[in-house]
C-alpha positions in Angstrom: -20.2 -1.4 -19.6 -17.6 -4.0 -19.2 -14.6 -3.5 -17.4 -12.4 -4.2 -20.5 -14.6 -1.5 -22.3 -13.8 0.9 -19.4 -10.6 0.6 -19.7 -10.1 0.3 -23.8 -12.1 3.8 -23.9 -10.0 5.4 -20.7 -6.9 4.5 -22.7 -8.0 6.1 -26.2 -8.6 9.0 -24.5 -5.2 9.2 -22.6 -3.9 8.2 -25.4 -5.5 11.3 -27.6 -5.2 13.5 -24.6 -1.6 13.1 -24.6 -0.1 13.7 -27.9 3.8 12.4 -27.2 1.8 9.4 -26.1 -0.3 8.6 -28.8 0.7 5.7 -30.4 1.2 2.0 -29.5 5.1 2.0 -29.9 5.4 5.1 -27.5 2.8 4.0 -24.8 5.1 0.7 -25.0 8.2 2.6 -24.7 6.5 4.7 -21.4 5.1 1.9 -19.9 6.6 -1.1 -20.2 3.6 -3.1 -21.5 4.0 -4.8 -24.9 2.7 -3.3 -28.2 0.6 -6.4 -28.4 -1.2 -6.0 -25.1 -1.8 -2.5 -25.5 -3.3 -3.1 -28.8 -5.7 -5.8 -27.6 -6.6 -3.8 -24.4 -7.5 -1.1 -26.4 -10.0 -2.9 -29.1 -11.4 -4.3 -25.3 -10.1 -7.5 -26.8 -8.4 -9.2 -23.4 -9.0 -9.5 -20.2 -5.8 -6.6 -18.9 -3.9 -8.6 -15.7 -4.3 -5.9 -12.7 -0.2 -6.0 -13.0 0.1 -4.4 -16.5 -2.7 -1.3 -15.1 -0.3 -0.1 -13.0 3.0 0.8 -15.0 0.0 2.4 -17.8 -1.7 4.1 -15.5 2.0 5.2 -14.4 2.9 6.5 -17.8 0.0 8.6 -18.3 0.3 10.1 -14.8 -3.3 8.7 -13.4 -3.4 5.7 -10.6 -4.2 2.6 -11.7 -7.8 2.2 -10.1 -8.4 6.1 -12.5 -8.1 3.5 -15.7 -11.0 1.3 -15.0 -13.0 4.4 -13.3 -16.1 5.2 -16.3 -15.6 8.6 -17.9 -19.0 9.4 -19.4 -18.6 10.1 -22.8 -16.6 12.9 -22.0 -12.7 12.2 -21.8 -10.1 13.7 -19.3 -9.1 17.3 -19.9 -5.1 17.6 -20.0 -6.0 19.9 -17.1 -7.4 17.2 -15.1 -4.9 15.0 -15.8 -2.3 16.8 -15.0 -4.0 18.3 -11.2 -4.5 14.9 -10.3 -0.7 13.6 -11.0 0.3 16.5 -9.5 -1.9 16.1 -6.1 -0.7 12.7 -6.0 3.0 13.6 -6.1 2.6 15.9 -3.7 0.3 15.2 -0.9 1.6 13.2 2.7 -0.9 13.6 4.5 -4.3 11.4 2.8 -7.0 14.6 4.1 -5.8 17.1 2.9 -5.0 15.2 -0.2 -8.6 14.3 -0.4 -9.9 18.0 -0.1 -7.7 19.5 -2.4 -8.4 16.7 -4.9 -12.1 17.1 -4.6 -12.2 21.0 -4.7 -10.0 20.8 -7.9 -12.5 18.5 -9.3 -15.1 20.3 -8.5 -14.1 23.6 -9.9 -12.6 21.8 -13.2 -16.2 20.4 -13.4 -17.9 23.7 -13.0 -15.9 25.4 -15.6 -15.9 22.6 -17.7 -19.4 22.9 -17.8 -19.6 26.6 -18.7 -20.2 27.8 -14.6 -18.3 29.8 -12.4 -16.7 27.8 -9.8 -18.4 27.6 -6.7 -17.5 30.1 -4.0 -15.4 29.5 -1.4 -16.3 28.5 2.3 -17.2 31.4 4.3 -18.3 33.5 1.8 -21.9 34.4 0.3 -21.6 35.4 -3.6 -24.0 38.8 -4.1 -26.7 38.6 -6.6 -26.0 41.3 -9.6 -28.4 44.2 -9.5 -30.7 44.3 -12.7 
């Protein structure tokens, strides 16, 4: 998939993820970016300039690099969204940052696919007697 599809699908999902953002006018409002560009970026009808990633990517909370990062055909739970935003506001200190981001992940992954999240370090999880 092309970039410009990666990043036309990432935005129709931020876009439907996040309902006081989902239209053109109030993305443009958020953002900065014209109605125009975001309207050819998301039919994956222009090349995007790296410039106008990062006020979108700011408006929807992500980084910029997060818009051109393939999804799957899953899109973003508001969930996910919102931990990573909130990791990024909040870490100094880039390993711990890393950690945390990459537990979170992991355990939004696990539930999001019907598991139990994994168990933490140190610990052994007991089989159920049966």
């Amino acid at each position: 998939m092309r970039p410009r599809e990666i990043l036309a699908n990432n935005l129709r999902a931020l876009m439907g993820a996040h309902p006081e953002l989902g239209t053109l006018p109030k993305v443009t409002a958020r953002s900065g970016v014209s109605n125009g560009t975001l309207d050819r970026i998301r039919r994956a009808a222009v090349a995007t300039r790296v410039d106008e990633l990062e006020p979108l990517g700011r408006a929807f909370g992500v980084e910029a690099w997060e818009l051109l990062r393939p999804q799957g055909p899953a899109t973003p739970s508001q969930l996910a969204l919102r931990l990573a935003a909130r990791l990024d506001r909040s870490a100094h200190d880039p390993a711990a940052h890393a950690a945390a981001f990459a537990a979170a992940a992991a355990a939004i992954e696990s539930v999001a696919a019907g598991h139990e999240s994994p168990a933490p370090r140190g610990t052994v999880k007991r089989a159920r007697p049966g």
